[in-house]
C-alpha angles and dihedrals in degrees: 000000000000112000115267094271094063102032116088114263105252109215118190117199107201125043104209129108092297101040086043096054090045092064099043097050091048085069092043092055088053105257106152094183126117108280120190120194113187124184137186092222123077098241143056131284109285143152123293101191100069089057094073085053120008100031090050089054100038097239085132148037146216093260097040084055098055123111098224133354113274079240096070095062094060085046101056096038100252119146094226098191106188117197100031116120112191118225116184139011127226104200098173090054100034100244150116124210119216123217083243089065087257112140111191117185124210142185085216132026126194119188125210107157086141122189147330135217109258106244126207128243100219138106108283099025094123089054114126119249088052102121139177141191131243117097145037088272099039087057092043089054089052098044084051090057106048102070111150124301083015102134113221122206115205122204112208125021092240135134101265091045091048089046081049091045090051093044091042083051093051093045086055095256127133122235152183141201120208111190115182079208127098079248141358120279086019094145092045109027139062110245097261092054083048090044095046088041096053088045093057110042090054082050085059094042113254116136111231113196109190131185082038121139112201111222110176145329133258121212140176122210087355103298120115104254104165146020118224127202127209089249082074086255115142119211104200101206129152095229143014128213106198099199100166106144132296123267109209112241095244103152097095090057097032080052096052087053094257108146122250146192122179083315130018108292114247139165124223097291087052096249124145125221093279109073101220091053131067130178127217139189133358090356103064138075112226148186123257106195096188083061104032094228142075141259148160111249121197103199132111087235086067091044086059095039092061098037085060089048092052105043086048096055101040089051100033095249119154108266111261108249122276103279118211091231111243138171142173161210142217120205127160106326090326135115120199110185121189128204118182143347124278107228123169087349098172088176139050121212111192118192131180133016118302085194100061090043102246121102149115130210119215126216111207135185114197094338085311113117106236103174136358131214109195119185103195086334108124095165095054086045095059098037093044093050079049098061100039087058084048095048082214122167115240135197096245083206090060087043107062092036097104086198092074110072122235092245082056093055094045096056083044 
């Protein structure tokens, strides 16, 4: 790699878990040019998942969230500039201008401004006590909120409102879950996971309201005091979490004349159409090759994924190696893990026992396993994630005889 004089100046625009690996393994793949990483919050790049759980229930911290220490920026030489929120690209002149008046200019520019709560469009929607979830101080007002006895509305039966539901449950606090869907997780889980999920959350008491449209908010003294459906029900509550998808913050490059769909478009190196600008994490649309098509992913693994993209190809390091995309949820004392996406599944394979807490649900295609949904199953996680990558066929029957191990079915 040439000395820093003579390599290109790297600016990242977006400072979350994506913008924030990008830089990193940029050093660890040995780039010694300038690197800029901007961010609109004012601290440093740290995890999101831990503020729907741990952060609720103050099992965590700002500085045990972090990525790496603040320390490690000065160290490796990385301008970490905390508060600046770009607002428009030049890409003629190379350069990005910051609400502040700031124009920085780069050689490459990586963006990682990530995704936004989706709002709703009804009255009362601007009432205080409506809260979302995305950031540090997004997690801190909730967590504020939800003191004992206090009663939580959630607005979407997603996985970010059930993890909030369960957190809210554990701190002492009610809480309901309100899901316009015929059950909870219906556009991200199989019908069992829906169907165990639902089941325990009510036996921890949480009251879960499905087939409800939600249609405005009624406040007193300004403060948001009760949800209303469309079926003239009216759900009292003391805060609301409106927790109804994520949309990708695209207008910078839409702006800049990049071209996007449902996310920033970019190949396999995480590049976009212009040569000198990549895009990593919840804001791009990307290829899955296991799958041949594209799709925006909102996990921390494809954050990952595509810091690491982008940093190998920046610095000429080999690509890192084709992932099988996965996520997950804690709820309760439960882990549900996720590999792969279940396009085009025409079969369910359950294996295991819902009742004792510890199963997974295959997705297959034609006898091949396409995803995995593990509740504390580690092994079928694992094995599961394994034959996905393999593409590998599978006796269904073999599959869902949990007397057979994994490992067994694996080697078929």
């Amino acid at each position: 790699m040439n000395d820093s004089t003579s390599s290109p100046k790297v600016l990242i625009i977006g400072a979350g878990h994506a913008g924030g690996s990008t830089a990193a393994f940029l050093r660890q793949y040995g780039f010694t040019g300038p690197i800029v990483l901007a961010g609109t919050e004012p601290i440093a790049p740290y995890q999101r998942p831990p503020l729907s759980k741990a952060w609720l229930k103050g099992e965590a911290d700002a500085e045990s969230l972090l990525l790496k220490p603040e320390e490690f920026y000065r160290e490796h030489n990385i301008d970490l500039r905390l508060g600046l929120t770009a607002t428009r690209i030049n890409r003629q002149a190379k350069t990005v201008t910051f609400e502040s008046g700031e124009v920085l200019d780069y050689d490459i520019l990586v963006i990682a401004t990530g995704a936004r709560a989706r709002r709703l469009s009804i009255p009362g929607a601007d009432l205080a006590g409506i809260l979302e979830l995305r950031t540090a101080a997004d997690a801190e007002a909730l967590k504020t909120a939800l003191t004992p006895g206090a009663r939580l509305a959630v607005v979407g039966g997603g996985y970010v409102g059930l993890e909030a539901a369960a957190s809210a449950r554990a701190l002492g606090a009610e809480a309901v879950v309100i899901e316009r869907e015929a059950r909870v997780l219906a556009r991200v889980a199989s019908r069992p996971i829906s169907a165990f999920y639902t089941e325990q959350h009510r036996s921890h008491g949480v009251e879960i309201i499905l087939d409800a449209s939600v249609v405005g908010f009624t406040g007193e003294n300004g403060r948001v005091t009760g949800v209303e459906l469309a079926d003239g029900r009216r759900i009292d509550c003391d805060v609301v979490l409106v927790g109804v998808g994520g949309m990708a913050n695209v207008e910078l490059a839409r702006d800049a004349g990049l071209a996007c769909v449902d996310g920033i478009t970019v190949d396999l190196t995480a590049r976009t159409e212009d040569p000198s600008i990549y895009a990593v994490g919840d804001v791009t649309h990307r290829p899955l090759p296991l799958y041949d098509r594209l799709m925006r992913l909102e996990s921390v693994p494809n954050a990952l994924e595509q810091a690491k993209q982008a940093a190998s190809d920046i610095s000429g390091h080999a690509p890192p190696p084709e992932e099988v995309p996965w996520f997950w949820s804690d709820q309760y004392d439960l882990k549900l893990q996720i590999a792969g996406v279940p396009f085009d599944a025409n079969e369910l394979v359950v294996r295991g026992d819902a009742a004792t807490g510890g199963f997974a649900v295959f997705h297959l295609q034609d006898s091949q396993v396409l995803a995995v949904e593990a509740v504390n199953a580690p092994s079928e996680f694992m094995g599961g994630r394994l034959l996905v990558h393999q593409k590998k066929a599978v006796d269904p029957e073999r599959l869902g005889d949990s007397s057979l191990t994994m490992k067994q079915v694996v080697a078929g």
